[in-house]
C-alpha positions as CSV (number, residue, x, y, z in Angstrom):
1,X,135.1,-11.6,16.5
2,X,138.6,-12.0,15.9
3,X,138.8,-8.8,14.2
4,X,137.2,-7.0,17.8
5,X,140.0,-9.1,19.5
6,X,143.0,-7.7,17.8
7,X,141.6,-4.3,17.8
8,X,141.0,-4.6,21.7
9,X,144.8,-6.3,22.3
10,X,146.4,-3.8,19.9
11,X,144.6,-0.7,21.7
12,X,146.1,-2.6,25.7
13,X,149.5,-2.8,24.2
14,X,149.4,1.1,23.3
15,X,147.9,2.1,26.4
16,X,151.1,2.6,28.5
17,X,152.6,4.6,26.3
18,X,150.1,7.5,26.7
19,X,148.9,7.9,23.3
20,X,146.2,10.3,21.9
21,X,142.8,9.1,22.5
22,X,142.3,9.9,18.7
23,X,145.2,7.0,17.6
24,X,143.6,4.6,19.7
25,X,140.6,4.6,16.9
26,X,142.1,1.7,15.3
27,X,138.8,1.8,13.1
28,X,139.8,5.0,11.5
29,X,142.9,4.5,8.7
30,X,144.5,8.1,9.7
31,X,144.7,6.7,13.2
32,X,146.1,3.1,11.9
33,X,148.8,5.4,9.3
34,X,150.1,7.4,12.5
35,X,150.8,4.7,14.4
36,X,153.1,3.5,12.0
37,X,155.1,6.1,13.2
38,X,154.7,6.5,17.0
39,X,157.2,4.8,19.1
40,X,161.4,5.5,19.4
41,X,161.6,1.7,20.6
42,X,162.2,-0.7,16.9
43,X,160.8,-3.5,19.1
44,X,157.5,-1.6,20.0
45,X,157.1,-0.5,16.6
46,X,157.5,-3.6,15.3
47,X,155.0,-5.4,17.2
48,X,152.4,-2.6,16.4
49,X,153.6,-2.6,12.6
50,X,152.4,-6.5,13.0
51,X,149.2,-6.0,14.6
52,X,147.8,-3.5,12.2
53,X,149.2,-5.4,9.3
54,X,146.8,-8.2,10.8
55,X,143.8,-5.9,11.0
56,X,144.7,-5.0,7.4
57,X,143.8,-8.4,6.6
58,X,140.9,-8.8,8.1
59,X,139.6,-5.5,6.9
60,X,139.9,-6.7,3.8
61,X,138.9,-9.8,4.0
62,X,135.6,-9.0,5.6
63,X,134.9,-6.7,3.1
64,X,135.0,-9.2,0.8
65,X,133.1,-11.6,2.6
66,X,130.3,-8.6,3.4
67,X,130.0,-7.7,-0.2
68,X,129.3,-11.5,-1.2
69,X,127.0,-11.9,0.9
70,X,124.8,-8.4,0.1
71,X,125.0,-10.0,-3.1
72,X,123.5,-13.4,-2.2
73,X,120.8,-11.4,0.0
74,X,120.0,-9.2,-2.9
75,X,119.3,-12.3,-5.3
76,X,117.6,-14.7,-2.1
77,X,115.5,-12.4,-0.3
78,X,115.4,-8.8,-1.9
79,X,112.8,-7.8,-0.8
80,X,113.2,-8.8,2.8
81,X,116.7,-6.9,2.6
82,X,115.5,-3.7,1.6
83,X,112.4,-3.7,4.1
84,X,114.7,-4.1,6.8
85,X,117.0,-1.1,6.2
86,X,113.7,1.2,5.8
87,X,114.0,1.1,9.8
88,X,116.1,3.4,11.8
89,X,119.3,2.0,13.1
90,X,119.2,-1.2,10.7
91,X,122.6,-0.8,8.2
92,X,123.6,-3.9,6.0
93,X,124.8,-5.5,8.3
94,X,122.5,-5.7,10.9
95,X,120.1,-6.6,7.9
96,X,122.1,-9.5,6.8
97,X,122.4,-11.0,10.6
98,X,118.8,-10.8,10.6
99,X,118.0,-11.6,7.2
100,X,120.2,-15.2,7.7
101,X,119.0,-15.4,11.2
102,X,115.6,-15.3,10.0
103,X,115.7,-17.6,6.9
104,X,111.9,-17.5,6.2
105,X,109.7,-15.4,8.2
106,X,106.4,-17.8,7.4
107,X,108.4,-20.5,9.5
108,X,106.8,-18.6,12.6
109,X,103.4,-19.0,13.4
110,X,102.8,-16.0,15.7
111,X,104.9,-12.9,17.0
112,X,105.2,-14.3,20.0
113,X,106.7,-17.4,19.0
114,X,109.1,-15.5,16.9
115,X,109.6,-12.9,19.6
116,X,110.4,-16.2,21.7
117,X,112.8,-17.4,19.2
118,X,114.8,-14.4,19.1
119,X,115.2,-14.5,23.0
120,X,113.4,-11.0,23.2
121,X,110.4,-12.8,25.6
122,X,111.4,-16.2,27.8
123,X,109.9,-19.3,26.3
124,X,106.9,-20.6,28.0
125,X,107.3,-24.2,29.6
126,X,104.2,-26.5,28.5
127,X,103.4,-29.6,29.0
128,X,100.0,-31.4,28.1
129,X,98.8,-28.0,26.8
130,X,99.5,-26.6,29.8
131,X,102.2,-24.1,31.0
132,X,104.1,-24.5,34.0
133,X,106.1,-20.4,34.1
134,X,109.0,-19.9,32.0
135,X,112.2,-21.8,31.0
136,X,115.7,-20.2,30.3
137,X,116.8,-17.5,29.0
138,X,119.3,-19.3,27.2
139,X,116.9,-20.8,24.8
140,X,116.3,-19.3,21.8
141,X,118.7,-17.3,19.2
142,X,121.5,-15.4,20.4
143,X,122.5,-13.4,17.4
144,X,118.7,-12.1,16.9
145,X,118.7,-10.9,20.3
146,X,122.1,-9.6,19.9
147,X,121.1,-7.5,16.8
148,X,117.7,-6.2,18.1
149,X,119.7,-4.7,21.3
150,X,121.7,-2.8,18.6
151,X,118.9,-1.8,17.0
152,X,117.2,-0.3,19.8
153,X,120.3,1.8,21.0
154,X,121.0,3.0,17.3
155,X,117.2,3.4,16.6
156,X,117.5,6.2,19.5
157,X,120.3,8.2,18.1
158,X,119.3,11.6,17.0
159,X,115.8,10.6,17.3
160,X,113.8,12.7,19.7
161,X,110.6,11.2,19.8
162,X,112.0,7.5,20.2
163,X,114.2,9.0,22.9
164,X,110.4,10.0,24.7
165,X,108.6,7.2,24.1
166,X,112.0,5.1,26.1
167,X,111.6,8.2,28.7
168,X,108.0,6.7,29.2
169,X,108.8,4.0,29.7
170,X,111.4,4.2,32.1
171,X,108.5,5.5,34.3
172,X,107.1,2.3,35.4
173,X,110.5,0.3,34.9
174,X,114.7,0.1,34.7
175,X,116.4,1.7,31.9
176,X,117.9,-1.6,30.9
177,X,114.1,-2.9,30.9
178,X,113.1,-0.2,28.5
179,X,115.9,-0.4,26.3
180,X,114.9,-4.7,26.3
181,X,111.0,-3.7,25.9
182,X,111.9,-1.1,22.9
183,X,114.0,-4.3,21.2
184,X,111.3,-6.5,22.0
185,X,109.0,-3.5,19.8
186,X,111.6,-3.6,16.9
187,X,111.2,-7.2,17.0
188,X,107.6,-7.4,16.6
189,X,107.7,-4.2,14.2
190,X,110.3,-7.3,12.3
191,X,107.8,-10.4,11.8
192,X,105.1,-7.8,10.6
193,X,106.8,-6.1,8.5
194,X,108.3,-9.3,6.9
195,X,104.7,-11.1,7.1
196,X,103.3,-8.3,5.5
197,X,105.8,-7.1,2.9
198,X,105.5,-3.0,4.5
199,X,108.1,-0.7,5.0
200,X,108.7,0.6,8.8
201,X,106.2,3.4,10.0
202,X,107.4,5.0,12.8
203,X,104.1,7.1,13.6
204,X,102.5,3.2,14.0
205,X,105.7,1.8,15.8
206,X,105.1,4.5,18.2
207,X,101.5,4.4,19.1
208,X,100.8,0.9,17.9
């Protein structure tokens, strides 16, 4: 987060100068190397010179921090971490937010109560066995919801038949109510896969 924050302040202190669209990439090194070298003004330069140096650091850093824990996922849940990636749109990261998320997939009872969990469905209110509508939409876990909305917009990239089953949808609702209904998919797809120890089938996620 603080990584998103210096990339987003460096890019507004750059932005009256007029630069390239292409420097203000601060992701991409070439872009950070140029910008070194940008601006007449010492001053200027010298604040910029600072702000990359800091996202230098937490490049690094992260790195570091990603790499141990892959490693701790790889010797903890291995076999959880490489189902996850066998579906579209999920990287290492994405796989280690949910993988930690998670923790044990048996914890759950049901799908919905998992899908409940991860905020993808509202909680039901009960009392005495009954249930009385919905409560917040603030219950539940951010960061799994979080993740499945990436999922759903990455699972769509390049991937026509995805992209028609979302068109389908959109028929008989918003786009931003397909685009939660496809993450609410993925996250079922998720506690199944997990339950069941199968890799991701996209002929079944589609029809199923």
């Amino acid at each position: 987060m603080h990584a998103v924050f210096m990339c987003v302040f460096s890019v507004n202190r750059v932005k009256p100068y007029y630069i390239k669209r292409s420097l203000l990439n601060l992701k991409n090194v070439c872009a950070r190397e140029q910008l070194n070298k940008t601006f007449n003004d010492p001053l200027v330069q010298r604040n910029i010179d600072l702000d990359i140096a800091v996202l230098e650091c937490y490049h690094r850093e992260l790195s570091q921090i990603e790499w141990l824990l892959e490693k701790q996922a790889k010797q903890h849940q291995p076999t959880y971490f490489y189902l996850l990636q066998t579906i579209p749109g999920i990287g290492r990261i994405l796989a280690l937010t949910i993988l930690y998320e998670i923790g044990n997939i048996h914890r759950f009872e049901s799908v919905q109560k998992f899908a409940s969990y991860s905020r993808l469905i509202k909680c039901k209110a009960e009392s005495a066995g009954k249930t009385y509508g919905t409560q917040g939409n603030k219950i539940g876990n951010a960061h799994l919801k979080w993740a499945f909305g990436e999922i759903a917009v990455l699972y769509l990239r390049g991937n026509d038949k995805v992209k028609n089953y979302l068109l389908k949808l959109q028929e008989r609702m918003s786009k931003a109510k397909a685009l939660s209904a496809l993450a609410h998919k993925i996250g079922r797809c998720v506690y199944y896969m997990l339950k069941n120890q199968k890799v991701s089938d996209e002929k079944r996620f589609l029809t199923g």
